[in-house]
The first five atom37 places (N, CA, C, CB, O) and aatype in JSON, in Angstrom:
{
  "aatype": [20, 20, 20, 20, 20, 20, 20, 20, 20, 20, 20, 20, 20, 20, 20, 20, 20, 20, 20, 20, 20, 20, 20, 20, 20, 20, 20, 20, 20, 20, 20, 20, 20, 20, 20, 20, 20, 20, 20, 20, 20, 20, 20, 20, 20, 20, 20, 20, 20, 20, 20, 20, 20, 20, 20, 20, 20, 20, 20, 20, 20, 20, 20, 20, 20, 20, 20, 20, 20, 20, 20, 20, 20, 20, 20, 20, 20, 20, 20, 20, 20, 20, 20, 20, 20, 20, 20, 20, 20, 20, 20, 20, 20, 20, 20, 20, 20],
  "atom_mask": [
    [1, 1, 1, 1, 1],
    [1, 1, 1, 1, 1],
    [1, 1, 1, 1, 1],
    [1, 1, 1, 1, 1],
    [1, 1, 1, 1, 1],
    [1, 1, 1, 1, 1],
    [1, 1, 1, 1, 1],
    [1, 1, 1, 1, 1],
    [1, 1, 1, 1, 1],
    [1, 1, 1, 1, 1],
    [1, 1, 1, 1, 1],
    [1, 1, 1, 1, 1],
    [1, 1, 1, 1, 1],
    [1, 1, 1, 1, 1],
    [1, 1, 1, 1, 1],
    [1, 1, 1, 1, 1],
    [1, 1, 1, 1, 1],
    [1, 1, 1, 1, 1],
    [1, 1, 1, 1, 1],
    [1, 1, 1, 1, 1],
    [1, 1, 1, 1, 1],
    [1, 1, 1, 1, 1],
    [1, 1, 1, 1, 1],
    [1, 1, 1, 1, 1],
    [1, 1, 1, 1, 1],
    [1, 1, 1, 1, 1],
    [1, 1, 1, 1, 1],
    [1, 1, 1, 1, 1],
    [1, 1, 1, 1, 1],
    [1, 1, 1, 1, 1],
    [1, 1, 1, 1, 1],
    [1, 1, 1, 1, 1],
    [1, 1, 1, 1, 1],
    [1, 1, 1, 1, 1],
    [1, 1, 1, 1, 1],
    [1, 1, 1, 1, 1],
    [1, 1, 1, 1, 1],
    [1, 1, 1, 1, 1],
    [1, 1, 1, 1, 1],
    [1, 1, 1, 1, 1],
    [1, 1, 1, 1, 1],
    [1, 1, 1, 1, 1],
    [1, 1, 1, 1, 1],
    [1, 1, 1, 1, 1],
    [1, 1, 1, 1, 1],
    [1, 1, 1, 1, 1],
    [1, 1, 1, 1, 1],
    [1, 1, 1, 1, 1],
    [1, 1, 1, 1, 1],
    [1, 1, 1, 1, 1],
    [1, 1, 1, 1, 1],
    [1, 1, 1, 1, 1],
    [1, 1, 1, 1, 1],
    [1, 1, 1, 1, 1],
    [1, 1, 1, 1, 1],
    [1, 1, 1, 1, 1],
    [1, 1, 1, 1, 1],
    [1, 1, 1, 1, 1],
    [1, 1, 1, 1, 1],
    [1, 1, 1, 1, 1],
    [1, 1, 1, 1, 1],
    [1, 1, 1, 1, 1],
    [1, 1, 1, 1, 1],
    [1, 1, 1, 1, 1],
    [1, 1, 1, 1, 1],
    [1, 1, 1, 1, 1],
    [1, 1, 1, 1, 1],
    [1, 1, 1, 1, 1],
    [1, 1, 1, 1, 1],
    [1, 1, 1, 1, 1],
    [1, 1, 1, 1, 1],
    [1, 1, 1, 1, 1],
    [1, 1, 1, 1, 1],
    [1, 1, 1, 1, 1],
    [1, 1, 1, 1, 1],
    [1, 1, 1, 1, 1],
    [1, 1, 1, 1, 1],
    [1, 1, 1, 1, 1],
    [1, 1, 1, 1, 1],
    [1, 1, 1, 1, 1],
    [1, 1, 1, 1, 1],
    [1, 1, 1, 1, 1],
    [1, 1, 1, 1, 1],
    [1, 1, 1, 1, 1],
    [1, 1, 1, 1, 1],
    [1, 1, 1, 1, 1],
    [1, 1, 1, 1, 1],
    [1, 1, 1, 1, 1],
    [1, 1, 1, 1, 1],
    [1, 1, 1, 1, 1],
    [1, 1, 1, 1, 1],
    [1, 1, 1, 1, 1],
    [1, 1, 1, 1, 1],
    [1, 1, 1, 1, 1],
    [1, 1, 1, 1, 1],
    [1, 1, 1, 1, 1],
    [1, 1, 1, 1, 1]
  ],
  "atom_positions": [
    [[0.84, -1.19, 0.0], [0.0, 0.0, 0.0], [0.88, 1.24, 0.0], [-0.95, 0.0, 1.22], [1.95, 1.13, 0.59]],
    [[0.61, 2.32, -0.52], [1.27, 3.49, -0.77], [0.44, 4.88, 0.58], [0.97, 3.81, -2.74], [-0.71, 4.73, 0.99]],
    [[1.02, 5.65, 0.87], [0.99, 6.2, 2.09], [0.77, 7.52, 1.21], [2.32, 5.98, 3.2], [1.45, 7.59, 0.19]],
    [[-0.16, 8.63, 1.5], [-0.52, 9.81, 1.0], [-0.92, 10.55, 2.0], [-1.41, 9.76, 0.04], [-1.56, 10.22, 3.0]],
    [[-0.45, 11.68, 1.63], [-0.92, 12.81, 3.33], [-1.86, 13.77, 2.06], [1.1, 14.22, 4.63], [-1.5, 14.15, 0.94]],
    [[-3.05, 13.94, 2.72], [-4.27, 14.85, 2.16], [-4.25, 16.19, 2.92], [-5.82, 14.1, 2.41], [-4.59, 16.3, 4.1]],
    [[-3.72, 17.41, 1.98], [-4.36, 18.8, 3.11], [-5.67, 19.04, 2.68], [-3.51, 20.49, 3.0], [-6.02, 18.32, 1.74]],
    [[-6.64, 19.97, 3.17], [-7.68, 20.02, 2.76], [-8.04, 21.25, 3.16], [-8.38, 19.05, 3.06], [-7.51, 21.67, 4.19]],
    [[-8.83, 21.95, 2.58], [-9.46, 23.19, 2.72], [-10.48, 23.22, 2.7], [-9.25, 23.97, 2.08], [-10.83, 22.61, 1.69]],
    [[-11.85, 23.79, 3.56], [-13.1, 23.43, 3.09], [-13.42, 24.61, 1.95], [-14.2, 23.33, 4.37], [-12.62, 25.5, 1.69]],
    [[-14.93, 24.43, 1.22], [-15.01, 25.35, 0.22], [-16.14, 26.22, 1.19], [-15.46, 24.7, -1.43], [-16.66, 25.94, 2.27]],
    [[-16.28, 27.41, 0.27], [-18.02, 27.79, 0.88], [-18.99, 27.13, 1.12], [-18.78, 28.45, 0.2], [-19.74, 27.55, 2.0]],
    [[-19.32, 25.82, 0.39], [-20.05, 25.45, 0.64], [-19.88, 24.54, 1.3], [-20.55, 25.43, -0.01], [-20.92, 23.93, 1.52]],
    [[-18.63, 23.95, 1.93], [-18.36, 22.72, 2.82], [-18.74, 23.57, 4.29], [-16.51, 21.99, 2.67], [-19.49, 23.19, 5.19]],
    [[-17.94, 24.89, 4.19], [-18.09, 25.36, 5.93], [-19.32, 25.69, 6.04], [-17.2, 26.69, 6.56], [-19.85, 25.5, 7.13]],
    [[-20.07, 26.27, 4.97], [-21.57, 26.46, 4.95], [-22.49, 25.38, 5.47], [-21.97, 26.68, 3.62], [-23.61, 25.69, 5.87]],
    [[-22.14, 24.37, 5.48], [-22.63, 22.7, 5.67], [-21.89, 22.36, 6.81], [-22.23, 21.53, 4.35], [-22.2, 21.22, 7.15]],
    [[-20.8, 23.0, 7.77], [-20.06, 22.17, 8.15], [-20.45, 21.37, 9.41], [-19.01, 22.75, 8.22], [-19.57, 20.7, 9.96]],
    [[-21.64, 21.39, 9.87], [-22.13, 20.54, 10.67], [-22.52, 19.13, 10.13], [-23.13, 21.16, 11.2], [-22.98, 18.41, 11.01]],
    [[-22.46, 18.65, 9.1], [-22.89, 17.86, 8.53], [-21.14, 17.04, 8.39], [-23.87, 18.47, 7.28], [-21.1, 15.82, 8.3]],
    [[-19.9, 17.82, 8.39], [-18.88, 16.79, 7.98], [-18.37, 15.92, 8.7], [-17.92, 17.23, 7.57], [-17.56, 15.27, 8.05]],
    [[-18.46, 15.56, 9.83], [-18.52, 13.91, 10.31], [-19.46, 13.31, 9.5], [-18.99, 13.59, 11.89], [-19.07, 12.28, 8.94]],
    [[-20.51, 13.65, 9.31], [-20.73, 12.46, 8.5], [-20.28, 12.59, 6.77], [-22.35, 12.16, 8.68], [-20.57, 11.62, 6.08]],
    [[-19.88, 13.28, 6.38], [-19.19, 13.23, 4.74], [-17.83, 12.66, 5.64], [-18.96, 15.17, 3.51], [-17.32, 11.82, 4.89]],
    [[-17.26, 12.71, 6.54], [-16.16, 12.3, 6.73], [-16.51, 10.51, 6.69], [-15.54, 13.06, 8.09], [-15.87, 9.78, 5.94]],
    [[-17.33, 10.11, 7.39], [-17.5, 8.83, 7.07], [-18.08, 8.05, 5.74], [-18.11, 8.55, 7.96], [-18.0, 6.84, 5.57]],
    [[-18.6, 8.82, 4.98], [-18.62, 8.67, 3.92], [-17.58, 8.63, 2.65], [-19.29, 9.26, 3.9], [-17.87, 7.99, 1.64]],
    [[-16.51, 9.25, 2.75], [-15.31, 9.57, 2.82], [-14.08, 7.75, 2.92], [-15.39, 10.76, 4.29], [-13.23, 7.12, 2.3]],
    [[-14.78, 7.76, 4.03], [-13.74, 6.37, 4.75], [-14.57, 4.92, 3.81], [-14.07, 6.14, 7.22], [-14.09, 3.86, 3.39]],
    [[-16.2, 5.57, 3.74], [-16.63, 3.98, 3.48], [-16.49, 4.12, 2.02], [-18.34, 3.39, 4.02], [-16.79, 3.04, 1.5]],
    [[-16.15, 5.0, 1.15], [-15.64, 5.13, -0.18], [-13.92, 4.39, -0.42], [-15.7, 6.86, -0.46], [-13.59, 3.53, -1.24]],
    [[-13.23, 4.97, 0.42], [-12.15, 4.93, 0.07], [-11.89, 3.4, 0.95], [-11.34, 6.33, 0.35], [-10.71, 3.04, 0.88]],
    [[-12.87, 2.38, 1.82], [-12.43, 1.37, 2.21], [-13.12, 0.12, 0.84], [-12.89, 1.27, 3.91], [-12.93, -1.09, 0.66]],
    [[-13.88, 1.08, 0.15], [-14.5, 0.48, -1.2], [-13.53, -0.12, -2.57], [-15.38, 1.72, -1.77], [-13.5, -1.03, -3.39]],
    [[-12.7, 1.3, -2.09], [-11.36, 1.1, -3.17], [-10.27, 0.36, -2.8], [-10.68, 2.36, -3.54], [-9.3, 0.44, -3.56]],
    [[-10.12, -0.53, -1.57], [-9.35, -1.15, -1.19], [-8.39, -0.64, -0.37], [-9.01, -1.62, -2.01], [-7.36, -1.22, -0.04]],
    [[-8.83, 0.79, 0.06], [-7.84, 1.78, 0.9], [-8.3, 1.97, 2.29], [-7.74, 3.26, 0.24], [-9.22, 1.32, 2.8]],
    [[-7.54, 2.98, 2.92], [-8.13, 3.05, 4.32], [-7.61, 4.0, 4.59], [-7.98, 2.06, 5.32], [-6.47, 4.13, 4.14]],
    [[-8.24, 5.25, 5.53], [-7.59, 6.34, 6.34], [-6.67, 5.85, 7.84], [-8.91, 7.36, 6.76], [-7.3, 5.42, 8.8]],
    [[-5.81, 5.92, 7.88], [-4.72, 5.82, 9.02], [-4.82, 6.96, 10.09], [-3.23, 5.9, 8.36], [-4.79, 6.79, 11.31]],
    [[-4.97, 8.33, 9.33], [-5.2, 9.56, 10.87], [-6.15, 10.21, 9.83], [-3.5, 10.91, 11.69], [-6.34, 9.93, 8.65]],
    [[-6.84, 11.39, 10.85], [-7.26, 12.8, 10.44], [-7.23, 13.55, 11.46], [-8.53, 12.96, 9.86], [-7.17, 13.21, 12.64]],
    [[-7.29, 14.87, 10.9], [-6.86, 15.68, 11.79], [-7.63, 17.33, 11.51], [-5.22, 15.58, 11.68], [-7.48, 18.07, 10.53]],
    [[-8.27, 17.49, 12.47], [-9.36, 19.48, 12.17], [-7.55, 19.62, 12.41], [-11.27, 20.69, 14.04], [-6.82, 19.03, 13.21]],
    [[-7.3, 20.49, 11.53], [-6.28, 21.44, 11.86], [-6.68, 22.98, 11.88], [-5.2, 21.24, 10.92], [-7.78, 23.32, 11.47]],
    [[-5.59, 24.08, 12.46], [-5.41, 25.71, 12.35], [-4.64, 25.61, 11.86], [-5.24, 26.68, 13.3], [-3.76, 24.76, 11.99]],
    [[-4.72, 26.53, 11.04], [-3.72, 27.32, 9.9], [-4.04, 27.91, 8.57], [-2.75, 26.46, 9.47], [-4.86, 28.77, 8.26]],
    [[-2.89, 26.98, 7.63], [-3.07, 27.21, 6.23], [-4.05, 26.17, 5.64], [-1.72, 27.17, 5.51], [-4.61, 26.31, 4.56]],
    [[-4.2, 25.12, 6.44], [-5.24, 23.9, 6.05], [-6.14, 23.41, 6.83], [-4.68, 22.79, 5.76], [-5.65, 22.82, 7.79]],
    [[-7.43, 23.42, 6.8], [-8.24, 23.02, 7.92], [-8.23, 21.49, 8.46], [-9.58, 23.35, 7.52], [-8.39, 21.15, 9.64]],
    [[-7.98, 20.57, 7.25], [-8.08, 19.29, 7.49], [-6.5, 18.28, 7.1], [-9.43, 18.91, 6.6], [-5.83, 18.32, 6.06]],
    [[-6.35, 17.71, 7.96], [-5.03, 16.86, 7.33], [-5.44, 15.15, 7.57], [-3.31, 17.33, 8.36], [-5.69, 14.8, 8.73]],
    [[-5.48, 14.45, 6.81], [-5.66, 13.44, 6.39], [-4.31, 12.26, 6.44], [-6.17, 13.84, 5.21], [-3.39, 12.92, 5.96]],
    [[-3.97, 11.4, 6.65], [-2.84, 10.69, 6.11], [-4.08, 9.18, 5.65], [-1.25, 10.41, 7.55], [-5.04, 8.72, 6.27]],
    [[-3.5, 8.82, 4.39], [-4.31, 7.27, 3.93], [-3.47, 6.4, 3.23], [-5.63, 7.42, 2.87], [-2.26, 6.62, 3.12]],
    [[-3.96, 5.56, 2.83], [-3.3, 4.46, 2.29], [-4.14, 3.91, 1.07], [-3.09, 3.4, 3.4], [-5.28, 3.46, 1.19]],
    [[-3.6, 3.96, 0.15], [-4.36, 3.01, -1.22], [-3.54, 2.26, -1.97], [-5.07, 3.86, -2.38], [-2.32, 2.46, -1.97]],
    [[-4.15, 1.24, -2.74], [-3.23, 0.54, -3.43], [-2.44, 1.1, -4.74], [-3.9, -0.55, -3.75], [-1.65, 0.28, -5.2]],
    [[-2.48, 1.78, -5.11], [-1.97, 2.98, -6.15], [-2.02, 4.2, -6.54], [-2.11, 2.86, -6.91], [-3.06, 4.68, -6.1]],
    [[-1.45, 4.95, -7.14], [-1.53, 6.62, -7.6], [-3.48, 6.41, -7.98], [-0.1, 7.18, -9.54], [-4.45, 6.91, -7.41]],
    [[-3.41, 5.64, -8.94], [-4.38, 5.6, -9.59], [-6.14, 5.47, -8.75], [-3.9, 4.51, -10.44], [-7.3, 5.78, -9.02]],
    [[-5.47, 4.87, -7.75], [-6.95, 4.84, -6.6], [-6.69, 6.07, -5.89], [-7.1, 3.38, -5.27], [-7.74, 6.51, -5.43]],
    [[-5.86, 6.67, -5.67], [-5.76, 8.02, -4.54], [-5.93, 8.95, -5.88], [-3.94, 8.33, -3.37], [-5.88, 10.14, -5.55]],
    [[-6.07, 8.8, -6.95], [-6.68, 10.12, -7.5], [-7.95, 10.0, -8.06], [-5.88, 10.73, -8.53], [-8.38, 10.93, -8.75]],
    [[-8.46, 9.22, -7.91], [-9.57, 8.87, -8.13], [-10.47, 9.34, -6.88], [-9.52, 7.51, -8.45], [-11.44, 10.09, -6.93]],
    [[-9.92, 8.71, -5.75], [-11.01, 9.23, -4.35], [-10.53, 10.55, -4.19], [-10.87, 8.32, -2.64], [-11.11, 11.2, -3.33]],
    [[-9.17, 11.37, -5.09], [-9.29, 12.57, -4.43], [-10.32, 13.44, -4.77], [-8.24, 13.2, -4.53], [-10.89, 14.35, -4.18]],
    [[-10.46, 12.61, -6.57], [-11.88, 13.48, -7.65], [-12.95, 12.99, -7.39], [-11.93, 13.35, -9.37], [-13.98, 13.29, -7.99]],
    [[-12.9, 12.16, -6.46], [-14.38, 12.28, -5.95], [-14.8, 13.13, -5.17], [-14.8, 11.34, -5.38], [-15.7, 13.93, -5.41]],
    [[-13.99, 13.0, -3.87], [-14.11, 14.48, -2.74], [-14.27, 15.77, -3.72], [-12.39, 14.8, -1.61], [-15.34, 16.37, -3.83]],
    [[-13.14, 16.12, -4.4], [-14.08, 17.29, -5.34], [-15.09, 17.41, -5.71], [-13.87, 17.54, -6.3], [-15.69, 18.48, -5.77]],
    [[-15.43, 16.56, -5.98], [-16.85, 16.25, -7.34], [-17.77, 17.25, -6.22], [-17.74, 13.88, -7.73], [-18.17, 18.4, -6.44]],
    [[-17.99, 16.42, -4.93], [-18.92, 16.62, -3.86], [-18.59, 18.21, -3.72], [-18.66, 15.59, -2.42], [-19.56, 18.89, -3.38]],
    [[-17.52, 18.84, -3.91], [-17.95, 20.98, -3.95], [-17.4, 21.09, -2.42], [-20.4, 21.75, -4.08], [-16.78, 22.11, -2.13]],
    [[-17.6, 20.1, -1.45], [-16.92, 20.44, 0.03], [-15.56, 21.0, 0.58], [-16.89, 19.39, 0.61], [-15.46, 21.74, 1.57]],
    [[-14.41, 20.48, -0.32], [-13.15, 20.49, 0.22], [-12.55, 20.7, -1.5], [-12.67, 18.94, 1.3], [-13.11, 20.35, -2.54]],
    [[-11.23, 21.39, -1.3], [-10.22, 20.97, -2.16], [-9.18, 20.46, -1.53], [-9.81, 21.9, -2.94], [-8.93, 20.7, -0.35]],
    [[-8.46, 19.69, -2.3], [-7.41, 18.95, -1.51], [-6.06, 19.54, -2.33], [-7.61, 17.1, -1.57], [-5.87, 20.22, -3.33]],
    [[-5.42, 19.02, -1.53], [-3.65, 18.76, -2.22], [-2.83, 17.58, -1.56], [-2.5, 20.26, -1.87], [-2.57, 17.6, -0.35]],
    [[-2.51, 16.73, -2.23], [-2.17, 15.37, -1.62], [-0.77, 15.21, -1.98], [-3.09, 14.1, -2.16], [-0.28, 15.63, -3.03]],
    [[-0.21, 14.65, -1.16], [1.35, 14.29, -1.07], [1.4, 12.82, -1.2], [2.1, 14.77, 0.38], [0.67, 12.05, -0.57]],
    [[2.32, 12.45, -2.06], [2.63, 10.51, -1.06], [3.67, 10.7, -1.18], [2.21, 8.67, -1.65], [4.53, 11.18, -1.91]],
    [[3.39, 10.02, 0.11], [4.79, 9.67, 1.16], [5.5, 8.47, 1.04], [4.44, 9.6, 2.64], [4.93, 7.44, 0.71]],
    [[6.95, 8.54, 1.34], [7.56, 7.42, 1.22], [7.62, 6.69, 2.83], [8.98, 7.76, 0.5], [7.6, 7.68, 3.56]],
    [[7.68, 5.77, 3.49], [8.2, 5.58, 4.62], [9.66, 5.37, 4.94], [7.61, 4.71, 4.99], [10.44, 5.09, 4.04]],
    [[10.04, 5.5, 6.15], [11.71, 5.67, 6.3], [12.29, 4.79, 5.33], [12.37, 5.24, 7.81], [13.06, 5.13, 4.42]],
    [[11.72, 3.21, 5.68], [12.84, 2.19, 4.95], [12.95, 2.66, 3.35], [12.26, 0.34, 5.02], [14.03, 2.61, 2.74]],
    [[11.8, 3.11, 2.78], [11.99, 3.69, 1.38], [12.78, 4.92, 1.06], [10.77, 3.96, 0.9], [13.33, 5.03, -0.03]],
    [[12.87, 6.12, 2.23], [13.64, 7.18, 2.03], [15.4, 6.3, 2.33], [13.03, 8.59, 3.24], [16.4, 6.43, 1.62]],
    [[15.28, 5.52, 3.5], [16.29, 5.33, 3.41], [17.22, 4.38, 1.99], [16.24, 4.96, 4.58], [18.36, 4.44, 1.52]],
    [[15.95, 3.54, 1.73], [16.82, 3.18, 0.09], [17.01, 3.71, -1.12], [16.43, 2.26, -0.5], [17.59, 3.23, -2.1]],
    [[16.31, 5.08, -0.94], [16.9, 6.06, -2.25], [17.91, 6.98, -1.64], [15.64, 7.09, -3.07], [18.37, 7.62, -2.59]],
    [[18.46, 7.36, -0.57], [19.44, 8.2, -0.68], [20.42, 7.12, -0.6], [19.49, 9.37, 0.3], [21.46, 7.4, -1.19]],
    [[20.41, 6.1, -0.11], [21.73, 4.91, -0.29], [21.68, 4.86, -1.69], [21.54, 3.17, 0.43], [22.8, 4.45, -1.99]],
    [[21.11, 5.01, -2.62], [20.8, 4.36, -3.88], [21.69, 5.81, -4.98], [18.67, 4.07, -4.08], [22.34, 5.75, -6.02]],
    [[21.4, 6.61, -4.37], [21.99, 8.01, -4.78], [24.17, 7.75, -5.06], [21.44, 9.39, -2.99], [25.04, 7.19, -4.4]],
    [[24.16, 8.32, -6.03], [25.95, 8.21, -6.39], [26.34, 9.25, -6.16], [26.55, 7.91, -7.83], [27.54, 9.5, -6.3]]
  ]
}
């Protein structure tokens, strides 16, 4: 499984709604446990991003797929990272000449 950190921003119309996002948040999880993936943390954050996410899917190709779905829905925009874990950071800078 591949490791992706989600920031998230809500839109107007997500904070406009935002009593309602626990449950898009679980809707959210039972989508993306559909695709063979799973959320690992979330997180309400302050700052530059309201929401931080870390998940897991079986490819690029399933984490951009559930990210265009969350769009589709008008609530959040995202920006998603994947992450490597140590043993992987550590075998590309050994791997480096």
């Amino acid at each position: 499984m591949t490791t992706y950190i989600m920031l998230a921003n809500w839109t107007d119309q997500g904070v406009q709604h935002v009593k309602d996002s626990p449950r898009r948040l679980d809707l959210a999880k039972k989508a993306l446990k559909d695709m063979d993936g799973e959320f690992k943390s979330f997180f309400l954050t302050m700052g530059d991003y309201d929401i931080v996410a870390v998940y897991e899917a079986p490819d690029d190709a399933v984490a951009a797929r559930f990210n265009l779905q969350l769009g589709m829905l008008g609530n959040i925009r995202t920006h998603t990272l994947k992450a490597f874990p140590e043993t992987a950071y550590r075998e590309i800078i050994k791997s480096l000449d």
